[in-house]
C-alpha positions in Angstrom: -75.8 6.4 -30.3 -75.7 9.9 -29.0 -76.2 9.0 -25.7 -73.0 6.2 -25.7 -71.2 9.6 -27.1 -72.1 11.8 -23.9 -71.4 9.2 -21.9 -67.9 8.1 -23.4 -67.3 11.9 -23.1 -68.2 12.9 -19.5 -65.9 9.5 -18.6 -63.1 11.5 -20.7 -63.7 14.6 -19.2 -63.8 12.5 -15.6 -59.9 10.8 -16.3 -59.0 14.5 -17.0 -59.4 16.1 -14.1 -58.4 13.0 -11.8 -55.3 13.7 -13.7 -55.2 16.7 -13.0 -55.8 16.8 -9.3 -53.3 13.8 -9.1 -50.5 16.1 -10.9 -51.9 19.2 -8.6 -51.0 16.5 -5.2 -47.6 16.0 -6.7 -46.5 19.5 -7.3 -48.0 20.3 -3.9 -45.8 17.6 -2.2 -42.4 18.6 -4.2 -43.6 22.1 -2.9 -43.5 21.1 0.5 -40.2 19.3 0.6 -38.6 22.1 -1.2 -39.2 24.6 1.0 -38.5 22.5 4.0 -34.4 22.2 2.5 -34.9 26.2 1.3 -32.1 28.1 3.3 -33.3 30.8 5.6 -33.5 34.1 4.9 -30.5 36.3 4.0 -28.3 32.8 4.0 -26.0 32.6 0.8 -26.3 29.7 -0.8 -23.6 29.4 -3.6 -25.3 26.5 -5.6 -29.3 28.1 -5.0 -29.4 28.5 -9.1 -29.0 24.9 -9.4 -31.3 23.5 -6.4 -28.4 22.3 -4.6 -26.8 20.5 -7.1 -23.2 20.7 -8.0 -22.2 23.5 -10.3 -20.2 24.5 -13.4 -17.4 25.7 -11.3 -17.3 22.0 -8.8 -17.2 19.8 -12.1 -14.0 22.0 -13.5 -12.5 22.6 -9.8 -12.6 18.4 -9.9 -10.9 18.2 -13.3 -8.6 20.7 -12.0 -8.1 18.2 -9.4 -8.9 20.4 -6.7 -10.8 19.4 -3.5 -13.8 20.0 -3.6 -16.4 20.3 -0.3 -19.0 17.5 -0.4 -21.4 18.8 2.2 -24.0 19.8 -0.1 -24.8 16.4 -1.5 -24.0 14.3 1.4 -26.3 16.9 3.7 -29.1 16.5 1.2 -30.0 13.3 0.3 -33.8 13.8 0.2 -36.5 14.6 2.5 -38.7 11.9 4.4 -41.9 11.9 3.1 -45.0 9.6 2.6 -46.1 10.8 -0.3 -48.3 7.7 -0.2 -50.6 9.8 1.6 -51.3 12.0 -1.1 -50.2 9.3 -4.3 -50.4 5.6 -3.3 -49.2 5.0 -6.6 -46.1 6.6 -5.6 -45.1 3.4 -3.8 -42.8 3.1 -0.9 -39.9 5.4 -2.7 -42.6 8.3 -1.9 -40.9 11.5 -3.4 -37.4 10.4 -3.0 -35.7 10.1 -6.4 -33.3 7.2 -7.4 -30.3 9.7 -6.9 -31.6 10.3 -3.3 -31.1 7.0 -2.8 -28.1 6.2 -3.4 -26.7 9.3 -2.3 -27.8 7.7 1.1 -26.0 5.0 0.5 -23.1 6.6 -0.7 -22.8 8.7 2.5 -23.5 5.9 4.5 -26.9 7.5 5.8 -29.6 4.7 4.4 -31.4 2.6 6.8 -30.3 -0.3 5.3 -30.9 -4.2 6.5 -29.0 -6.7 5.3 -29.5 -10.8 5.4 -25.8 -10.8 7.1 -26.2 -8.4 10.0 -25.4 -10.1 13.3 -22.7 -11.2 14.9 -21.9 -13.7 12.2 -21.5 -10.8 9.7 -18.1 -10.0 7.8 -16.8 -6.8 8.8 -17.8 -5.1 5.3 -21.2 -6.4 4.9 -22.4 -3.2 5.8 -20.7 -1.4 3.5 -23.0 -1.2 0.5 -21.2 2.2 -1.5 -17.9 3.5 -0.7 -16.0 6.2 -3.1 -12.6 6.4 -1.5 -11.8 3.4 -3.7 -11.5 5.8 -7.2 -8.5 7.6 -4.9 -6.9 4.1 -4.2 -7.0 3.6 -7.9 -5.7 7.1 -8.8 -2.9 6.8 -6.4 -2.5 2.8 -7.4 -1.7 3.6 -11.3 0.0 7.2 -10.9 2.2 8.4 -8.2 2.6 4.7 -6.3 3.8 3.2 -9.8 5.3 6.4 -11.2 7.6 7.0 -8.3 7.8 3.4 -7.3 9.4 2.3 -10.8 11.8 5.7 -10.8 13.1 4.6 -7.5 14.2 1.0 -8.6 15.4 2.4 -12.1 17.1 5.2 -10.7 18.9 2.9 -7.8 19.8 0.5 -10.6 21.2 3.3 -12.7 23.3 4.9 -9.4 25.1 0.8 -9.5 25.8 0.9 -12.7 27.6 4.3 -12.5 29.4 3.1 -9.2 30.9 0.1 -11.2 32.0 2.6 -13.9 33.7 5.4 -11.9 35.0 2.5 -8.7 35.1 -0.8 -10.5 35.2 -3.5 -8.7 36.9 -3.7 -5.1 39.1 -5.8 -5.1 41.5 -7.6 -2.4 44.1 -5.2 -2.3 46.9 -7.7 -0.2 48.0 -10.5 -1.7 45.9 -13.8 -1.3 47.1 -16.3 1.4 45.0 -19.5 0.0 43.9 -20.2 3.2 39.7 -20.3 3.9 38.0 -19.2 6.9 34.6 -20.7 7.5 32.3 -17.7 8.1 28.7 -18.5 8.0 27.3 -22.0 9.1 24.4 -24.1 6.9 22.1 -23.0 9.1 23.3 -19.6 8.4 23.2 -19.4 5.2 19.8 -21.3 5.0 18.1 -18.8 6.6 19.7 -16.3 4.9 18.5 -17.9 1.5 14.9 -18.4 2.4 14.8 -15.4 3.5 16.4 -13.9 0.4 14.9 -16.3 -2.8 11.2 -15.6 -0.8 11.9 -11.8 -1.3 12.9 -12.0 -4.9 9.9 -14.2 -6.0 7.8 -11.7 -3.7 9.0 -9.0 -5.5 9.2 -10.3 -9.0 5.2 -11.6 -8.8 4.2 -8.1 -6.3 5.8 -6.0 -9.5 3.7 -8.2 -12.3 0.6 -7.3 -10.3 1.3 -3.2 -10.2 2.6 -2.8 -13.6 1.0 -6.2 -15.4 -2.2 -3.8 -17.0 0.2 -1.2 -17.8 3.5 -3.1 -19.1 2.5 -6.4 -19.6 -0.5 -6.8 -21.5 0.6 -4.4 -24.2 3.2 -6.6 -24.9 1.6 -10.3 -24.1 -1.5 -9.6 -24.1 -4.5 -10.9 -21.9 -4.8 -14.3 -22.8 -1.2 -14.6 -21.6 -1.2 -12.4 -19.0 -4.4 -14.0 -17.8 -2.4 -17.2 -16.4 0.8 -15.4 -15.5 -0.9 -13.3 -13.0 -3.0 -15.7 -11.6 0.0 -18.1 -10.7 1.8 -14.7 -9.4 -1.0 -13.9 -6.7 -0.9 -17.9 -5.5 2.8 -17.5 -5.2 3.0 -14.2 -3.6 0.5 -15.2 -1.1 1.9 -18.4 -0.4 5.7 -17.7 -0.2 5.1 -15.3 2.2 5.5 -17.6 5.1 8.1 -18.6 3.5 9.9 -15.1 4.2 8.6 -14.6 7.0 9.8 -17.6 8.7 13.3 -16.5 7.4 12.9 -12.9 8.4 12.8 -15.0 12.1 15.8 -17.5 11.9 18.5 -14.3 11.1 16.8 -12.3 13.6 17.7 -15.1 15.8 20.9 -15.9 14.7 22.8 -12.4 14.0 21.1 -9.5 16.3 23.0 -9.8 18.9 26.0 -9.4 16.8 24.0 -6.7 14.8 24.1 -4.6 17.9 26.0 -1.1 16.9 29.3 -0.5 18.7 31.9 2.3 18.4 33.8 0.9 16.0 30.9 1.3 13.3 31.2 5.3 13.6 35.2 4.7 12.4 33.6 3.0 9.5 30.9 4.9 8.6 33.4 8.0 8.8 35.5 6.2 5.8 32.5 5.1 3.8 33.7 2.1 5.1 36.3 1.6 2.4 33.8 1.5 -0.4 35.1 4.4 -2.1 38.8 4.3 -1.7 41.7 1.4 -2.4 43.7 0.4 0.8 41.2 1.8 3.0 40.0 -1.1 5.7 38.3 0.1 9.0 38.5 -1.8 12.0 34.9 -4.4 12.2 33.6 -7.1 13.5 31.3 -10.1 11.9 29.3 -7.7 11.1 30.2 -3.8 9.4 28.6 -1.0 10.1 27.0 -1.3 6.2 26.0 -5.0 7.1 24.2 -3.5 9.7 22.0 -1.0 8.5 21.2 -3.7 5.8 20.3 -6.2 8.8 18.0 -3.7 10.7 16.4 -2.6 7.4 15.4 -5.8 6.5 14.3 -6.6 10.0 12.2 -3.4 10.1 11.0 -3.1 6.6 10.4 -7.0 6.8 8.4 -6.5 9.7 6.2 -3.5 8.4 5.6 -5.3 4.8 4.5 -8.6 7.1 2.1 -7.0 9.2 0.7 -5.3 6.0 0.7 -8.3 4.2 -1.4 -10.4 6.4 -4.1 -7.5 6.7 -4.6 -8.5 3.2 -4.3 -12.2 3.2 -7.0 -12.0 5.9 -9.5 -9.1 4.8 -11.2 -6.8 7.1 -9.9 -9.4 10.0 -6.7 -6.6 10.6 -7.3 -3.5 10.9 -4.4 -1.0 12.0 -4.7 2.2 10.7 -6.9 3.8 12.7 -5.8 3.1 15.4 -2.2 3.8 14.5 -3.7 7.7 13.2 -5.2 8.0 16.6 -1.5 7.5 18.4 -0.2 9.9 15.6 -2.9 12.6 16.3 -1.9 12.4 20.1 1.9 13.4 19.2 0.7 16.1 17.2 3.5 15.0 14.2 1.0 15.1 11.4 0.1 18.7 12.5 3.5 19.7 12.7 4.0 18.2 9.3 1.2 19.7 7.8 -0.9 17.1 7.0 -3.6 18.1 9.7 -5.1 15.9 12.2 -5.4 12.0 10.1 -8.6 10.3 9.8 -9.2 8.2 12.8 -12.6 6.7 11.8 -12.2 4.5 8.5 -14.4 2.0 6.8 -13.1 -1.7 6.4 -12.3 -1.1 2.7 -10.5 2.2 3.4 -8.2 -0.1 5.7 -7.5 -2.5 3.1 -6.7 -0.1 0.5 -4.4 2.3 2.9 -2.5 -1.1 3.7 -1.9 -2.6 0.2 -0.3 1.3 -0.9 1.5 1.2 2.5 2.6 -2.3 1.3 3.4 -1.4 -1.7 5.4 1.3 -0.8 7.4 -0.5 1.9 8.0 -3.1 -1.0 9.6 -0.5 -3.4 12.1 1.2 -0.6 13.5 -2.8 0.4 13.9 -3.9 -2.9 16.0 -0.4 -3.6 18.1 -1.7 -0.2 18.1 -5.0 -2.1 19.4 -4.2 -4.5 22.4 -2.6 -3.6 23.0 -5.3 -1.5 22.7 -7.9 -4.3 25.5 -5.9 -6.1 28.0 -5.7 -3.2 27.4 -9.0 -2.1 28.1 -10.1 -6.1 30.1 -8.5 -8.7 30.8 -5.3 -6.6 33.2 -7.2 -4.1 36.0 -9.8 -4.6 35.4 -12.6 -2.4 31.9 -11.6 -0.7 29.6 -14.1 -2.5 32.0 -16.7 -1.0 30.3 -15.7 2.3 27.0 -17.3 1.5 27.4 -19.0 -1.2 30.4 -21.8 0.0 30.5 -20.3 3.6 34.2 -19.8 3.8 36.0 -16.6 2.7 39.8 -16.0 1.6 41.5 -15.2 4.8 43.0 -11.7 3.2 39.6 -10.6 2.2 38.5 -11.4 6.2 41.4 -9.8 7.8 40.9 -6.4 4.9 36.9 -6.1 5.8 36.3 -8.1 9.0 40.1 -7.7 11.1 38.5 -7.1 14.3 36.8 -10.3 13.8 40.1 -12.5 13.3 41.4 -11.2 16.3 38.0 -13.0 18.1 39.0 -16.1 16.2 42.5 -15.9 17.4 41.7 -15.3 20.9 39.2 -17.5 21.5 41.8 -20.2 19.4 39.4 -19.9 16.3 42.8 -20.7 13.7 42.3 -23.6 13.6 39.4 -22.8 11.0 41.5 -21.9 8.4 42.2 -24.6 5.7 43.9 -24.8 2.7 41.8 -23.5 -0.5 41.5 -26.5 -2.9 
């Protein structure tokens, strides 16, 4: 009995000091890799009381949101190793820590193989961690919706006070019954898909921004659920829709959309808009009707381009290459903004081209909407234009004369009918 005693104790006393030499290889090998990432001598190292680690002051500079320099983590992320050597039961991690990890693969420094690499592999599969996406977010639900919403507010708030102080223009000569046709079917088909596509753009692109903040408060999510599901089909399906309208009045009206002289004589009047029995000379088209035609040509062509980067992920990436060509001109420097990223990971692409979208998407439907009101209860007689196609011949000759005299000339009277 006493000897199964000695025995059982000199096993004891055997596990102790394997333990204890296994916990002397350890400390030994987190020796070593410290003082392989110790600074050298005399260097300051700002963060040396907390081993490299973020400080106090970085977590409050953050909430401060200040910028705050990242070299110190993404420098560090852990030594290299094989602690196996003096631990197998270490394992393959050998004395790199969890956080090591995926600090690795936050900074895009792990050797990392994936099942997808090849040249059949989508252009993020790579991309395991990427953290620019919490600025996306930031800038998503703050100053992109913030801004965004004061614009449209603000614009609808400038119309209102318009149609107090002006009221509505009115023909000011007295009406002559007789209709001149001014915009074609075709016209005014293009015209419309162009025009219903942008509304039900921006009506289902609005529900998406502002649905978590607006809408579910007040539907909730089991309504809001549906509602922004059949949103995203029809925003990503009517697109092609505007699109294909965007190209039929390119088509049709820029070659009359072409500025001339005579748009300086109106622009120098306001073009009538704030003054009774003031009509400058213009063609088919006014100087106003053309800045609305190139905006929507322009804008419609930027919010496009955008908007088929994201119908088609990763497959169109732009902004990189368009910061390199804005590096070369040295106007971001000139600005301010310093020399722009020109290497950016597929997500930061997508993300930099739904807030350019966005953004685009806010400043047209501002221009919209002041064209809606002019084009409606703003104006006597304009809706005519596109909604019937013929106009009163007073209300042509008051904001269009220059363009009766081309009817005239090239024997165009003959386009005037009686109004029913």
């Amino acid at each position: 009995m006493r000897r199964e005693w000695e025995i059982g104790k000199e096993s004891r006393m055997l596990r102790t000091i394997c333990a204890l030499f296994l916990a002397s290889l350890i400390a030994f090998a987190s020796a070593v890799t410290a003082q392989e990432v110790r600074p050298p001598e005399g260097a300051q190292e700002p963060r040396a009381e907390t081993g490299g680690a973020q400080t106090l002051e970085d977590i409050l500079a953050r909430e401060r949101g200040q910028l705050v320099e990242g070299s110190f983590r993404s420098d560090n992320i852990g030594g290299n190793i094989d602690a196996t050597q003096f631990a197998p039961a270490l394992g393959p991690l050998g004395v790199a820590s969890d956080s090591d990890i995926w600090r690795r693969l936050r900074f895009d420094k792990a050797q990392v193989t994936l099942s997808s690499d090849g040249a059949a592999a989508a252009p993020a599969s790579s991309v395991t961690i990427q953290d620019a996406g919490m600025w996306w977010l930031d800038f998503r639900r703050g100053p992109l919706a913030t801004y965004g919403g004061y614009l449209l507010l603000g614009t609808l708030a400038l119309l209102a006070l318009f149609l107090l102080i002006r009221g509505r223009i009115r023909i000011d000569g007295e009406k002559t019954g007789r209709k001149i046709t001014r915009f074609k079917a075709v016209e005014r088909f293009g015209h419309w898909l162009t025009a219903g596509s942008f509304i039900l753009l921006g009506i289902t692109g609005l529900i998406s921004l502002f649905g978590r903040m607006g809408l579910i408060p007040l539907i909730g999510k089991e309504a809001f659920a549906p509602l922004a599901q059949a949103g995203k089909w029809v925003h990503n399906n009517v697109a092609w829709a505007f699109m294909l309208g965007l190209v039929m009045i390119f088509a049709m009206w820029v070659i009359e959309n072409i500025p001339n002289r005579h748009d300086l004589k109106w622009l120098a009047v306001g073009g009538g808009l704030f003054s009774k029995n003031v009509h400058p000379p213009a063609r088919k088209f006014n100087a106003g009707q053309k800045i609305i035609f190139w905006a929507v040509i322009v804008l419609g062509v930027s919010i496009s381009i955008s908007g088929l980067a994201l119908l088609f992920p990763f497959q169109l990436p732009m902004f990189a290459k368009t910061f390199v060509i804005l590096n070369d001109t040295g106007l971001p420097q000139w600005l301010g903004f310093g020399a722009l990223p020109e290497t950016l990971t597929p997500h930061q692409e997508m993300q930099l081209a739904q807030l350019w979208h966005a953004i685009v998407a806010f400043v047209f439907m501002a221009i919209i909407l002041a064209h809606i009101y002019l084009g409606s209860i703003g104006m006597e007689g304009a809706f005519d234009a596109m909604g019937s196609g013929e106009v009163e011949e007073q209300w042509a000759r008051e904001h269009h004369g220059l363009w009766i005299e081309e009817l005239k000339s090239e024997g165009g009277t003959s386009r005037a009918t009686p109004a029913e």
